[in-house]
N, C-alpha and C positions, 0 to 999 in steps of 0.2 A: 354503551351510553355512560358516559359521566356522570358523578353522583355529589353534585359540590357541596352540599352539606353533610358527609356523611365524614364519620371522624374514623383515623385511621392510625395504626402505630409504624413508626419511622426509624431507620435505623441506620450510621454510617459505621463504617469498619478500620479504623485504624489500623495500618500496616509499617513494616521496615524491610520494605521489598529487597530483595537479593540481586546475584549475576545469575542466577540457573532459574527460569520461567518453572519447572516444573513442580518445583522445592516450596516456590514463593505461594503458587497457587496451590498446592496440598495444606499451607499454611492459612492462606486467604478464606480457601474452604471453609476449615475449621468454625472460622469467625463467624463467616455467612451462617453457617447451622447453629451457631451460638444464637446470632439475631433472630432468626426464624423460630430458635424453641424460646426465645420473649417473647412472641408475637408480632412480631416485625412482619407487615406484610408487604413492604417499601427498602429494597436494603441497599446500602450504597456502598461503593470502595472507593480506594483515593485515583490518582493520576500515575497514570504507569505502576497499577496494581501486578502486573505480575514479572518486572524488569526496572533495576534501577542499575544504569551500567553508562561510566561517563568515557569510555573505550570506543573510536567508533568500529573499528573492527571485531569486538568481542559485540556491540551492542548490534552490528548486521548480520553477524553470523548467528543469532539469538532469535532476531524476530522473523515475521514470516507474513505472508500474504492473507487477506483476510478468510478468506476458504482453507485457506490447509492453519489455520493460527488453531495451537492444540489449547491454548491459554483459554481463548472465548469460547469451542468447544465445548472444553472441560464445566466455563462457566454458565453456560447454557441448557449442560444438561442440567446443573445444579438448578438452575431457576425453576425446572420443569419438576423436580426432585422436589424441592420444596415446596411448590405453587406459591415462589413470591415471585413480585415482579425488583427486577434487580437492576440498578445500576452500574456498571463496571467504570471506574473513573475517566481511566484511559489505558489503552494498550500503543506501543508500537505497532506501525501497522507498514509493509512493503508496499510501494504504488506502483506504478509504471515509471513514476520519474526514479530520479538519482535522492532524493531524499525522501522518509518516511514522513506517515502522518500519527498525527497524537492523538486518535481517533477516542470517543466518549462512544458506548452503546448503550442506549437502553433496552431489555428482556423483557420477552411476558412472561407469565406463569405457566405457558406452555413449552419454554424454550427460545421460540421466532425470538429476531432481532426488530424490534419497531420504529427502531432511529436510531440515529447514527451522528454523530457531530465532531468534524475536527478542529481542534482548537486553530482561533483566530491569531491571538497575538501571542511572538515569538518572546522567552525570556532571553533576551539579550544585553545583558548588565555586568559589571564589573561593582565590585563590592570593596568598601572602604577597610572588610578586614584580607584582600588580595582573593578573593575567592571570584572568577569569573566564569561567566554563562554564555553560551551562544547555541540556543535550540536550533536557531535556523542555520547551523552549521549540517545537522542532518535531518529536520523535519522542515517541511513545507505548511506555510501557513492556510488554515482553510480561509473561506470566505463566504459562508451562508451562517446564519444565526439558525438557532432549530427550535422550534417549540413542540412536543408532545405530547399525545393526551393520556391520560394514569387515570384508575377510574374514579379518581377524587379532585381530578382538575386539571388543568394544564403544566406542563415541567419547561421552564426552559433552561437548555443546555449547555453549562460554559465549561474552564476549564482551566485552574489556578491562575496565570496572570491576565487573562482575562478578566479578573476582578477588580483591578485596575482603571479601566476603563468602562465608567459607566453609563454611557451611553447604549454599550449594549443590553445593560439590563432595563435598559428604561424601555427598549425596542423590546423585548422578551415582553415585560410585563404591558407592553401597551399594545403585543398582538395577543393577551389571554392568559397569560403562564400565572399563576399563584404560587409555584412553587419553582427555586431557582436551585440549582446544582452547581456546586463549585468545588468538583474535586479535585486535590493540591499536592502539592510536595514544597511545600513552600520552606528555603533557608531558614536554619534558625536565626540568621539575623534581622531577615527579614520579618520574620515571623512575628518576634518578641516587638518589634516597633510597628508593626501596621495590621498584623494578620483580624483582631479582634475590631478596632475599629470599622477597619473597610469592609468586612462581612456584616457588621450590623446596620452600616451606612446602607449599601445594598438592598437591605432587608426595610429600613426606612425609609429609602427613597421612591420603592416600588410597592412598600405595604404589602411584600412577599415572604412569606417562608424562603427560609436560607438553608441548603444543606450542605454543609462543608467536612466531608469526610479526607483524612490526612495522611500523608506518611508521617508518621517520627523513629525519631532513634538516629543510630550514627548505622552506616549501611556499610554495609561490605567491598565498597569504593572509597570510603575514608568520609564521602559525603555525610552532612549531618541535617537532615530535616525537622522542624519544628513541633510537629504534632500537635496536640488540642483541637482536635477534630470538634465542629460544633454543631449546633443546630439553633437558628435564629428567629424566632416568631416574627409577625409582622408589624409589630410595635420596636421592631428592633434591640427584645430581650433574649438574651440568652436561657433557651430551656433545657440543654444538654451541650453539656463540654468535657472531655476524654482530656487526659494530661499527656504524656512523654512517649507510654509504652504502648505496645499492640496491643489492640482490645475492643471495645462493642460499645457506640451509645446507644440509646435508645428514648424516642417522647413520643406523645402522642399525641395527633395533630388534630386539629380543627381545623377546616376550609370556611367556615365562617369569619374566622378571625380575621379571612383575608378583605372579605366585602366591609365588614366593621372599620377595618382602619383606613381602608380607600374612601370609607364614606367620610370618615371623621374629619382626613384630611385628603382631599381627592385635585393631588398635585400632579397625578397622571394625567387630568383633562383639561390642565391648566396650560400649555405649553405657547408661547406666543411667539412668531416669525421676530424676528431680530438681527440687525447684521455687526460686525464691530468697525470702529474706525479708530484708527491715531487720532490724538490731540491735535493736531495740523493735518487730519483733513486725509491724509494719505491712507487708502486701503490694506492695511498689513497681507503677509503673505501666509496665507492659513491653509492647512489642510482640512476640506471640508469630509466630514461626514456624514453620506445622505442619509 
């Protein structure tokens, strides 16, 4: 049973994941036991916490099928080790198809996996400094939104550029979630122009806690990710921000503050049917989003 008033300490894991799963996660570790002796009963890691490889033959020969994956294993037993309940940002995951999924889990305190979520939307972008992206060259995009219940409230599950598109947090926060996960690896270009904004817009548009644990650092691929891993209240301020390097934040949440600000301003209940048209009349050609 859920406990929504009850206040709890929170924690993301900044990382500079590697090409060897095994190295990254003895590193990850570390972190996670960091969190947990703050009192972290909530701990999170970034997006492809135990594999950052832009090779696709080194990055298939690496992962593995969710049953035999030693990565979530390893972090499994940790949750149990610990008795936190832990979020793993995202791992490569083998499907049945010809491309992997960017799969998010969330852990109890006993180990069990209690959701699962693959990320929706593909990074497929080309960048003004020549640096280009195409997820969907080996991940498959999912297509279910997840909410899950923590015993301080509901979490809904996304997954770096997912952030982008807000609609899905408005569905998240308007089937329950108070608390929203966005773990990233996000460009330091991108990072430095949108990363803070759009996590706290997030965080005010839904009157949700925002948990955004990061890679940063330059990785062992030449890639360079962002970092400033945060953590966003529901007033959409900043309560905990990490800089550059590997490391632990930590705050401590209130579930109150989520009902307070939906009351103050309660723009979830507000949503009104609408359709768009051109100025002469003609139906533009939109892709709807049910």
């Amino acid at each position: 049973m859920t406990e929504p008033s009850r206040r709890f300490r929170a924690a993301c894991i900044q990382t500079c994941s590697g090409r060897e799963p095994d190295a990254t996660i003895a590193a990850v570790g570390e972190l996670i036991r960091a969190a947990a002796a703050r009192g972290a009963r909530f701990v999170m890691t970034p997006e492809q916490t135990a594999l950052i490889e832009t090779d696709r033959e080194r990055l298939f020969a690496r992962v593995e099928t969710e049953d035999r994956c030693r990565s979530l294993a390893r972090l499994r037993a940790l949750a149990d080790e610990l008795d936190i309940w832990l979020l793993v940002g995202s791992l490569g995951i083998r499907t049945a198809g010809e491309r992997l999924a960017n799969r998010s889990f969330l852990i109890a305190p006993d180990g069990a996996v209690v959701a699962r979520y693959d990320k929706i939307h593909m990074f497929d972008v080309s960048l003004a400094n020549g640096e280009t992206f195409r997820e969907s060259a080996n991940y498959a995009p999912g297509s279910q939104g997840v909410v899950a219940a923590l015993p301080w409230g509901r979490l809904g599950m996304t997954v770096c550029y997912d952030l982008r598109f807000p609609h899905l947090y408005r569905a998240l926060a308007q089937a329950g979630a108070k608390f929203l996960s966005v773990p990233s690896a996000f460009t330091r270009q991108t990072g430095e122009a949108h990363w803070h904004v759009l996590l706290r817009a997030r965080a005010i548009e839904t009157g949700s806690y925002v948990f955004a644990p990061a890679q940063g650092g330059r990785h062992e691929t030449g890639r360079e990710t962002y970092g400033h891993s945060l953590i966003v209240d529901p007033w959409g301020e900043l309560i905990a921000e990490a800089g550059t390097e590997p490391g632990v934040i930590v705050a401590d949440i209130d579930p109150a503050r989520v009902a307070e600000a939906r009351r103050r301003i309660p723009a979830l209940e507000h949503d009104r049917p609408f359709r768009v048209v051109m100025a002469d009349g003609r139906e533009p050609a939109l892709k709807v989003v049910p």
